[in-house]
C-alpha positions in Angstrom: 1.0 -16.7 -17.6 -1.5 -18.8 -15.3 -3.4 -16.8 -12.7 -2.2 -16.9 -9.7 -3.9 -17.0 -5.8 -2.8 -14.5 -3.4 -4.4 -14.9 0.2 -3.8 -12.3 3.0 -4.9 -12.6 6.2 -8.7 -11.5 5.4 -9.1 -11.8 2.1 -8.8 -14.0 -1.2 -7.6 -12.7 -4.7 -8.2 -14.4 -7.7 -9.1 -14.1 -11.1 -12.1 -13.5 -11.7 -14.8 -16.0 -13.4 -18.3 -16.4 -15.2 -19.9 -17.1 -11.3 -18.5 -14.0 -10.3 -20.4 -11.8 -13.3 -23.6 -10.4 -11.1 -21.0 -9.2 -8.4 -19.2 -7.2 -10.4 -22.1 -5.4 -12.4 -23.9 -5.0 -8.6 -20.7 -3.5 -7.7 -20.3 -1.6 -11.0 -23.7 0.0 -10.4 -22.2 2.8 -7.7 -21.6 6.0 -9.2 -18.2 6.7 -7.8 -16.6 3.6 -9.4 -17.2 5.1 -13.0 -16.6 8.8 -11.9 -12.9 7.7 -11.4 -11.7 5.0 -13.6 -13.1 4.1 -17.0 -15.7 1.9 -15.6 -18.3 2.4 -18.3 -21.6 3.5 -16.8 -24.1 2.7 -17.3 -22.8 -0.9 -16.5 -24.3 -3.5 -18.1 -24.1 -7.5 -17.7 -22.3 -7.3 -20.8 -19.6 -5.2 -19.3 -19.0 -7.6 -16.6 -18.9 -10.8 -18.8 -16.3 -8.6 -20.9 -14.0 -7.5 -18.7 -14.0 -11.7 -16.8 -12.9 -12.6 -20.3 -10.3 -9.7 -21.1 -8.8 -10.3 -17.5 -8.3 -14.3 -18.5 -6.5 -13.1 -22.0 -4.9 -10.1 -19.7 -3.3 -13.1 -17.5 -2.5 -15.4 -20.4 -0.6 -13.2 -22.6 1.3 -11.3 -19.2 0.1 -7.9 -19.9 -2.0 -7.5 -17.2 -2.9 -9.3 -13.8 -6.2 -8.5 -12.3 -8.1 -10.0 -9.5 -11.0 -10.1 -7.6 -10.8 -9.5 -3.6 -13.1 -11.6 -1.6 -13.9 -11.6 2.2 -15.8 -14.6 3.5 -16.7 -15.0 -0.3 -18.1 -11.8 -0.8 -16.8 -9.0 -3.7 -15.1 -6.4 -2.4 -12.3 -5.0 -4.9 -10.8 -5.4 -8.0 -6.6 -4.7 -8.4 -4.4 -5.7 -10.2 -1.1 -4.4 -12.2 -2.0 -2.8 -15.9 0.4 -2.2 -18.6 3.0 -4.5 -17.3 6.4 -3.9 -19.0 8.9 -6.4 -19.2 13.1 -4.9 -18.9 16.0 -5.9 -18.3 16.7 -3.9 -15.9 13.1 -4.2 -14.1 10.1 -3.7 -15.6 7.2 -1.8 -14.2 3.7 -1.6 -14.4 0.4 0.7 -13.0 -1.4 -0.1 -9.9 -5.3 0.2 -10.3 -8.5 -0.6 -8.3 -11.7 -0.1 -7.1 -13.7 -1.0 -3.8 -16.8 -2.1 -3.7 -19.1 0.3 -1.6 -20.3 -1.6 0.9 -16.6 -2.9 1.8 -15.1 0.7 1.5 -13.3 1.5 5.1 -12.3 -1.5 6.1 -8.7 -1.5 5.1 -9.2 -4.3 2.5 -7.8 -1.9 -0.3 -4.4 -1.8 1.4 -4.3 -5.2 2.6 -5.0 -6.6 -1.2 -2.7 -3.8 -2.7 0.2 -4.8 -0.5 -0.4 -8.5 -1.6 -0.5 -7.1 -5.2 2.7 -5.0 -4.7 5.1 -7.7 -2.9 3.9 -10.5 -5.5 4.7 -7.6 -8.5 8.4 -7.3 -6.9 8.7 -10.7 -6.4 7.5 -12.8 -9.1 7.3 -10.5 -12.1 11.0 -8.6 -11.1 9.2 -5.0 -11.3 11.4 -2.1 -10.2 8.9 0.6 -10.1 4.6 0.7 -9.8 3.0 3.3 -11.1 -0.3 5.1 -9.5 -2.3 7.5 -11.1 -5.9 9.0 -10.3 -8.2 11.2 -11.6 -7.8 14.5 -9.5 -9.9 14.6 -6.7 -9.8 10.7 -5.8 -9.2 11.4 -2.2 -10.0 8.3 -1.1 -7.6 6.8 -4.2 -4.9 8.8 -3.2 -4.6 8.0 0.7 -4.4 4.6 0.5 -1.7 4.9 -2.7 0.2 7.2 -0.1 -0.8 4.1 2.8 1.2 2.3 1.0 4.2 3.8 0.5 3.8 5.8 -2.7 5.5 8.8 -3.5 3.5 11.9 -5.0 5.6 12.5 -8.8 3.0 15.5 -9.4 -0.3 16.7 -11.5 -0.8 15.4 -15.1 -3.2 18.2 -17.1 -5.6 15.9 -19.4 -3.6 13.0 -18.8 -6.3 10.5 -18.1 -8.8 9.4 -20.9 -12.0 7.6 -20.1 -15.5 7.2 -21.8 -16.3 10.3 -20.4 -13.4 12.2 -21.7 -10.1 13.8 -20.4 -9.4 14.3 -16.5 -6.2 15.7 -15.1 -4.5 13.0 -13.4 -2.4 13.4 -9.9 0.5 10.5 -10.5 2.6 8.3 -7.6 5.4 6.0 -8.1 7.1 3.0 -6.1 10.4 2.2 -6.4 11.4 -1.8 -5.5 13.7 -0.3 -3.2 11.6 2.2 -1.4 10.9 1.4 2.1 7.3 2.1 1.8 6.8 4.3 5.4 4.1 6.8 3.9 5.4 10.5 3.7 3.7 13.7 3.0 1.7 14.5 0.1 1.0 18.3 -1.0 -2.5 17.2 -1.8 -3.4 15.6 1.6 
């Protein structure tokens, strides 16, 4: 599959290339970024020039889709859809991301995530997105419930990373859900 654009009204997503290195290990470099996904850390130059080439083969072979968010032609997230599964009856895929600091409350999370979501309905025929993060991701968790997820429960040790095992708090969203945020027993 070919990468695609998706513009919202503030931002740009697209996959990420070699110019767009140094603004991923800058962003990298914040400590909560590797406290809650596998981010490696430290992160190194290498990291960033690995992960812009695993994101191209990611998009050429379908498995995953990843962008870069841009405001004004600045960094501020990565999303995309992981572990995309093609069915017949739907496929479905996880939902991850990360903001960079300086961009965090601004609502560009949601804003790219909704563009993410609607274009993973759309064009790939998903019927259900997954979200999971590593318990105590507040911040992770409001804007999965912002946008329309439903809480499924707690995973214990679910979640593997570099640093080891995390228990893992796990969302869904269903093609036909209406997306109007509901209550969460952990917000």
């Amino acid at each position: 599959m070919e990468p695609v654009i998706l513009t919202t009204e503030r931002l740009v997503l697209r996959a990420p290339g070699e110019a767009d290195v140094d603004a991923i290990v800058q962003a990298c470099q914040d400590p909560e970024i590797p406290r809650y996904t596998p981010v490696p850390s430290p992160y190194r130059r290498e990291d960033g020039e690995g992960y812009v080439k695993l994101i191209g083969e990611w998009w050429a072979e379908g498995s995953q889709t990843i962008w870069c968010a841009y405001r004004d032609g600045e960094l501020v997230a990565s999303i995309g859809l992981h572990r995309i599964v093609e069915h017949v009856t739907g496929g479905h895929a996880e939902l991850g991301y990360w903001v960079a600091a300086p961009a965090r409350g601004n609502g560009y999370l949601v804003e790219a995530a909704r563009a993410v979501i609607d274009w993973g309905f759309a064009e790939l025929g998903l019927a259900r997105i997954r979200w999971q993060a590593v318990v105590g991701n507040v911040p992770s968790a409001r804007a999965a419930r912002t946008l329309g997820f439903r809480y499924e429960g707690l995973q214990r040790q679910a979640l593997t990373s570099p640093r080891g095992r995390d228990d893992g708090w796990m969302a869904g969203l269903l093609a036909t859900d209406d997306r109007t945020p509901v209550e969460w027993p952990i917000l």
